[in-house]
N, C-alpha and C positions, 0 to 999 in steps of 0.2 A: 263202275261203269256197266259189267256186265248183268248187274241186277236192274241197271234204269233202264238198259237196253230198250223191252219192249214200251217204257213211257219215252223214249229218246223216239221209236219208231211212230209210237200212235202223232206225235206232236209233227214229226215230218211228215206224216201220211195226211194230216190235216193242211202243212203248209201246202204243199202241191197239190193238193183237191183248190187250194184256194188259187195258187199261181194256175191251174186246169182252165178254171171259170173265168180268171180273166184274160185268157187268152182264146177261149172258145166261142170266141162271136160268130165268128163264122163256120161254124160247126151245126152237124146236125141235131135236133134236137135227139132224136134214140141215143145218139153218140153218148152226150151232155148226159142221159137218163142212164145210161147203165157206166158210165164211169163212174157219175159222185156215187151210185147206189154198191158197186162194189168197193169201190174205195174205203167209202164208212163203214159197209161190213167189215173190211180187213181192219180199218183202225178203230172199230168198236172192239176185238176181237185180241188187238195189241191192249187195249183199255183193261178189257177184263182179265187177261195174264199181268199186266201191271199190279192191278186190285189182286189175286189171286195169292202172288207170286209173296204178296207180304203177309199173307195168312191174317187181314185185320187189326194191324199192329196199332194203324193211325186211322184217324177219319179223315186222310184226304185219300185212301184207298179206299174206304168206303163211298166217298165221292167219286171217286174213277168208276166204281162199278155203275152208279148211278148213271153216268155221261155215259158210260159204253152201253147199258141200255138203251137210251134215248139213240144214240146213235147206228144202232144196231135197228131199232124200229124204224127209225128215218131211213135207212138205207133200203131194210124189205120195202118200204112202202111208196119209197121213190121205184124201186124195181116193178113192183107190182100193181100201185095204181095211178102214177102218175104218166097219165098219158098227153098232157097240155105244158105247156111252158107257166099257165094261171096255176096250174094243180101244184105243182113242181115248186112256184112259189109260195103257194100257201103252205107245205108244207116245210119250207124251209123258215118260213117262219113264223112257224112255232118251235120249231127246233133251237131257234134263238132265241126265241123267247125262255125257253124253257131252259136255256143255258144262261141266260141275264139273269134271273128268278135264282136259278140253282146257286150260282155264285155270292148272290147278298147273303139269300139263305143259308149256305154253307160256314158263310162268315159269322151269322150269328150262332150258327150250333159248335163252333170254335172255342166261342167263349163259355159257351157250357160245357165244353170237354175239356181244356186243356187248364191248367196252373197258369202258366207263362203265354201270353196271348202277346205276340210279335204284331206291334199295332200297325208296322209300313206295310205289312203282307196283309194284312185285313184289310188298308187301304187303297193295295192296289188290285187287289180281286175285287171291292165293292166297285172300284173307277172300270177295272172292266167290264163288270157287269152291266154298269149303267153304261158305259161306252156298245156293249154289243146290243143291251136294249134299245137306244134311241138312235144306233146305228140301222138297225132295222126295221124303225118308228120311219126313219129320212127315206131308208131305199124302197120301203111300201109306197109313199107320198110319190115317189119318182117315179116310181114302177106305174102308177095310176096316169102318168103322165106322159113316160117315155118308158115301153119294156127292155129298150137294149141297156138301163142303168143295172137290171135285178142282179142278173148272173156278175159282173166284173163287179160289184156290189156285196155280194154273198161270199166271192172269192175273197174279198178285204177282208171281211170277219171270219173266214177262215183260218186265212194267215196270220190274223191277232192271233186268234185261240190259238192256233200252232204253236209261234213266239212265245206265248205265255205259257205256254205246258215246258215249250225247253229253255225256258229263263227261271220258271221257279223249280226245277230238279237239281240244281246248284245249292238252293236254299235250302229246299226239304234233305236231301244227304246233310246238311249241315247241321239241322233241325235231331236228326238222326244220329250223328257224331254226337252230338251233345247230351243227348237222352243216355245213347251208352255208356258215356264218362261219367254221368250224374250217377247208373246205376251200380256202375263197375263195382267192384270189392273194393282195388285200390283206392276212389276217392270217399268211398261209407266212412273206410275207417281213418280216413284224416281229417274227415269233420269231426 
């Protein structure tokens, strides 16, 4: 537990930016701009002690470094130039975008890195990815129509990504158990 900690923290820190935005309608907009933008610093920041903390063992820590980058530039750049509720969405989505894209693409470099490719976990990262891409395909199309759908919108895929950061840390420790036991001494020498 003590080791997932900080990906247990990044994954909450994502749900509550997301529970934030849908409840901040009637909020001001600076409000709205300097919450998500320190938020994401902090759980960009949980991300990269995540990646860090396993010294590169796996490539889904090298994917956490990736996301906390991305999240890390989304958060300065909502601090620093978003000054429009238009700006504030374009840049969030790209930031989904680039997290739909991240997720397929991560699934294929899985099958180039690993022996043993877990095909329900490649299944369900590519559905979310396609779920956060055409989730922000829908909220652009609304947002062009009605602005009050963007933010309680962006909040929803927050709270996916959240969810899913602390629904597969169950897996990955287990992913983990297993890697050690295959390498242990004790099971070398009883094959």
């Amino acid at each position: 537990m003590r080791k997932n900690l900080p990906l247990y923290t990044y994954g909450a820190i994502l749900i509550l930016e997301g529970v934030f935005l849908l409840l901040s309608k009637n909020s001001e907009f600076q409000t709205i701009k300097y919450t998500m933008g320190i938020t994401l610093i902090i759980g960009s920041i949980f991300a990269i002690l995540t990646a860090l903390s396993r010294k590169r063992e796996q490539a889904s820590f090298q994917y956490h470094e990736m996301h906390a980058l991305a999240m890390l530039v989304y958060g300065v750049s909502v601090l620093l130039f978003a000054n429009t509720l238009e700006t504030l969405t374009n840049f969030s989505i790209f930031l989904f975008f680039f997290y739909a894209f991240s997720e397929i693409i991560f699934c294929l470099w899985i099958f180039h890195l690993e022996n043993k490719v877990h095909y329900k976990i490649v299944l369900v990262r590519v559905s979310l990815g396609l779920l956060v891409g055409v989730g922000t395909i829908v909220i652009k199309h609304y947002y062009n129509i009605n602005d009050a759908i963007a933010l309680p919108g962006y909040g929803i895929l927050f709270i996916i990504i959240g969810i899913n950061i602390l629904l597969y840390i169950p897996i990955m420790e287990k992913n983990e158990l297993t890697k050690v036991d295959e390498t242990s001494p004790v099971s070398q020498s009883e094959d």
